[in-house]
Structures are given as C-alpha cells and as structure tokens.
N, C-alpha and C positions, 0 to 999 in steps of 0.2 A: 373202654378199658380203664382200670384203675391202678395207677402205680404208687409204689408205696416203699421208700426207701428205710433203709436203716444199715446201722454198724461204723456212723461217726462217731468224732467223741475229740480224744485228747490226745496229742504224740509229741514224742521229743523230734527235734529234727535229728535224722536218718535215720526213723523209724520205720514200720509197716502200719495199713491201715487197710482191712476191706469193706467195701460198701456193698448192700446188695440193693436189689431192686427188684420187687414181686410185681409180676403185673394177673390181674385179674377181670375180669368180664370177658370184653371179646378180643381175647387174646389171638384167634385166627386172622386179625387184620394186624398184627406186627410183620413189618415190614426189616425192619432195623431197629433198636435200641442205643439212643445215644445220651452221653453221660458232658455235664455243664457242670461250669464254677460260678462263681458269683463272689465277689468280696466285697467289701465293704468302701463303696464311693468307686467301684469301677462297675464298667459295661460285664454282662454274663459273656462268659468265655465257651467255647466250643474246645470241651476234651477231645472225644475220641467216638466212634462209634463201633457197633457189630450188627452185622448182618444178617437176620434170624435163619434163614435157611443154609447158608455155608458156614458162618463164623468169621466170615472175611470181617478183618478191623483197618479202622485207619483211626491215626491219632494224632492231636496236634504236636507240634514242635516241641513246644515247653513241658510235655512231660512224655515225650517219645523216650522208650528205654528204660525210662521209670514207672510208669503205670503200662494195667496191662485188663484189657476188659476181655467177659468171656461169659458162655452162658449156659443154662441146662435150660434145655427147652422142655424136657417132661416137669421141672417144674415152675413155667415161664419164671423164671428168674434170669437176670443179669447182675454180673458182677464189675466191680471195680477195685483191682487191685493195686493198691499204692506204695511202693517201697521208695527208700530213700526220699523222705518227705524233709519238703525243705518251709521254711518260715512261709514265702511267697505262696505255697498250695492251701495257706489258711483262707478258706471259701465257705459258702454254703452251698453245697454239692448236688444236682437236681439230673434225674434222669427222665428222658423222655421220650415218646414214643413217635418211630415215621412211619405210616400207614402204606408207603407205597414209596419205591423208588424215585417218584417225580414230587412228593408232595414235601412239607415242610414237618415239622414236629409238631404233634399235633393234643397231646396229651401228654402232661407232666406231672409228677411226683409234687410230693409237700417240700422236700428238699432236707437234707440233714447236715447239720452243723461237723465243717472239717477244723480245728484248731491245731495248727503246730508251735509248740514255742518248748520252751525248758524250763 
C-alpha cells in the first residue's frame, strides 16, 4: 500500500487545519490507519488512530478534544482534523498503516509539514 498525505501548511494558533491521507495499492489489508507527529529534536509521537471497518478512534492525551480522525473508505482516504492548534502541534505529520490488529505500523506516508505560529 502506498500512502500519500497532504493539506499541511501554515496556521495561526487556534486555528483549523485538515490533513488527508490517500492510501493506494493494497488497500484491502488496512487494518487501522494511524496518524504521528514528529518535531524537531523530539521522539515521533503517537496521535490517534481509526479503525477501518468500524471507525472506532482512539487518541492520544495531548490532542484528545482537539483533533478528530475519520475516514471514507470508498475512497481509502483518512483524515485528520485539527482545531484549536496550539504552537506545540508544530510537527511533521506522518500517517500510517496497521495491517492487522496484532501487528505494528507497517507502511508510511512521506509526511507533511504542520507549522503553527503567528
């Protein structure tokens, strides 16, 4: 499978921002789609994930209530919706695929630049 983000860019903080993430080839082995940060001189962060056959999400702490992931399966897409952006969600933003309930993430996106400042 090949995933391919976009809809970063530039936001004031308590902005909106959504990212998508198409996925392509063999999309019948998505399992879950989960969505990572990365900033600069820290460890990549675990967002949040969705579940492809229910839509069940879980999300980390730090941005529970603020972002909100969701997906159309007819056109393997996922989303990442981000309101109320604060300076701290300035990352490089990387969504990934889990093939199977037991396995890890096993194919990732190129990653798209999140910048919040004013």
């Amino acid at each position: 499978v090949q995933l391919v983000e976009s809809g970063g860019g530039l936001v004031q903080p308590g902005g909106s921002l959504r990212l998508s993430c198409a996925a392509s080839g063999r999309t019948f082995s998505i399992y879950g789609m989960g969505w990572f940060r990365q900033a600069p001189g820290k460890e990549r962060e675990f967002i949040g994930r969705i579940t492809w056959s229910d839509g069940m999400t879980i999300y980390a702490d730090s941005v529970k209530g603020r972002f909100t992931i969701s997906r159309v399966n007819a056109k393997n897409t996922v989303y990442l919706q981000m309101d109320s952006l604060k300076p701290e969600d300035t990352a490089v933003y990387y969504c990934a695929r889990k093939s199977s309930s037991l396995s890890g993430y096993d194919a990732w996106g190129q990653g798209t630049q999140v910048t919040v400042s004013s």
